[in-house]
C-alpha positions in Angstrom: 8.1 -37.1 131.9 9.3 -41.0 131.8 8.4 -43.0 134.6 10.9 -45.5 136.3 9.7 -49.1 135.9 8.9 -50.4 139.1 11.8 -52.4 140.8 11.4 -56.0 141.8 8.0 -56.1 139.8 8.1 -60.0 138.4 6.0 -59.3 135.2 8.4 -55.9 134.7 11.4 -58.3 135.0 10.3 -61.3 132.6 9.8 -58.7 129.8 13.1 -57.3 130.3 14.8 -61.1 130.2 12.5 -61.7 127.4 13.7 -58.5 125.6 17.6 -59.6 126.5 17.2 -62.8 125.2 15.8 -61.8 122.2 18.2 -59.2 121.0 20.9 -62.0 122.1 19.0 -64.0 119.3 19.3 -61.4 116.6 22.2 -60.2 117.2 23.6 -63.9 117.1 22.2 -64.6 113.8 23.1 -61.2 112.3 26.9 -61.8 113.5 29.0 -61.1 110.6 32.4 -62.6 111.7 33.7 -64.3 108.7 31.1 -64.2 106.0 32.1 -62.9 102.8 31.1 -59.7 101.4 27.6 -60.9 99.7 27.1 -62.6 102.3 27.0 -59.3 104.7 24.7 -57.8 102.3 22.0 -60.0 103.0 22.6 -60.3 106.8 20.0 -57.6 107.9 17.4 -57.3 110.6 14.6 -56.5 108.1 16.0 -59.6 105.9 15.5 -61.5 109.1 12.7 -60.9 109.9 11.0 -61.4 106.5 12.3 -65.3 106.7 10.0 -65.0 109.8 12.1 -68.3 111.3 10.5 -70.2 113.9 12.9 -69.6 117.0 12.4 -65.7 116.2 8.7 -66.0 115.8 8.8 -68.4 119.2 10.8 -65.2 120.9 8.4 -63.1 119.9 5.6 -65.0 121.1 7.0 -65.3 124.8 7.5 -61.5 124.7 4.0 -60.9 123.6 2.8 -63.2 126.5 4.7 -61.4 128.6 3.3 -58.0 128.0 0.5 -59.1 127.5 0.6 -60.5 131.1 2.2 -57.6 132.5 -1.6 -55.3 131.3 -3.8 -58.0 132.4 -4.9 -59.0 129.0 -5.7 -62.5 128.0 -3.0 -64.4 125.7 -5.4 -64.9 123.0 -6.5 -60.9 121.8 -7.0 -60.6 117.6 -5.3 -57.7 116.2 -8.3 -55.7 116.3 -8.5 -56.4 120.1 -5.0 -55.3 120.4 -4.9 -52.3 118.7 -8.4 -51.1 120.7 -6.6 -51.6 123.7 -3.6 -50.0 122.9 -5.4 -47.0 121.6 -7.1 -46.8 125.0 -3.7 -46.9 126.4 -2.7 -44.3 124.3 -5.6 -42.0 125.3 -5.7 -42.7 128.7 -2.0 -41.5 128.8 -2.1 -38.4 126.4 -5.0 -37.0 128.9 -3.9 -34.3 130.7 -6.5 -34.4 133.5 
């Protein structure tokens, strides 16, 4: 069962801005209106993301803050950090009891 996210939660709110303004980003830069037909070819997300630009790496960046925020977890976690506490996440929510 899907829980509702909580309503007038701050830290709930500045991921879902963060999320907005991101897909605004993409979507901007994957808009298609008058580029001929090589062009369009090349215009993907995963193309995108590969150039790894600096305003999308700075969007993703705030959004990580900001989730990172929202669990309580400090701004600075490795990968291995990450993924431990994301597995305990994970656990902690698959247990039935």
């Amino acid at each position: 069962m899907l829980e509702k996210e909580p309503e007038g939660n701050g830290r709930v709110e500045e991921i879902a801005e963060t999320v907005c303004h991101l897909d605004k980003l993409r979507r901007n830069s994957l808009n298609t209106d008058g580029f001929p037909e090589a062009e369009l070819k090349k215009r993907t997300l995963t193309n995108l993301c590969n150039q790894r630009p600096t305003w999308l790496e700075n969007a993703h960046a705030r959004l990580d803050r900001a989730v990172f925020a929202a669990y309580g977890w400090p701004p600075d976690l490795s990968d291995e950090e990450l993924l431990q506490n994301l597995l305990a996440l994970n656990l902690e929510r698959s247990d039935p009891h």
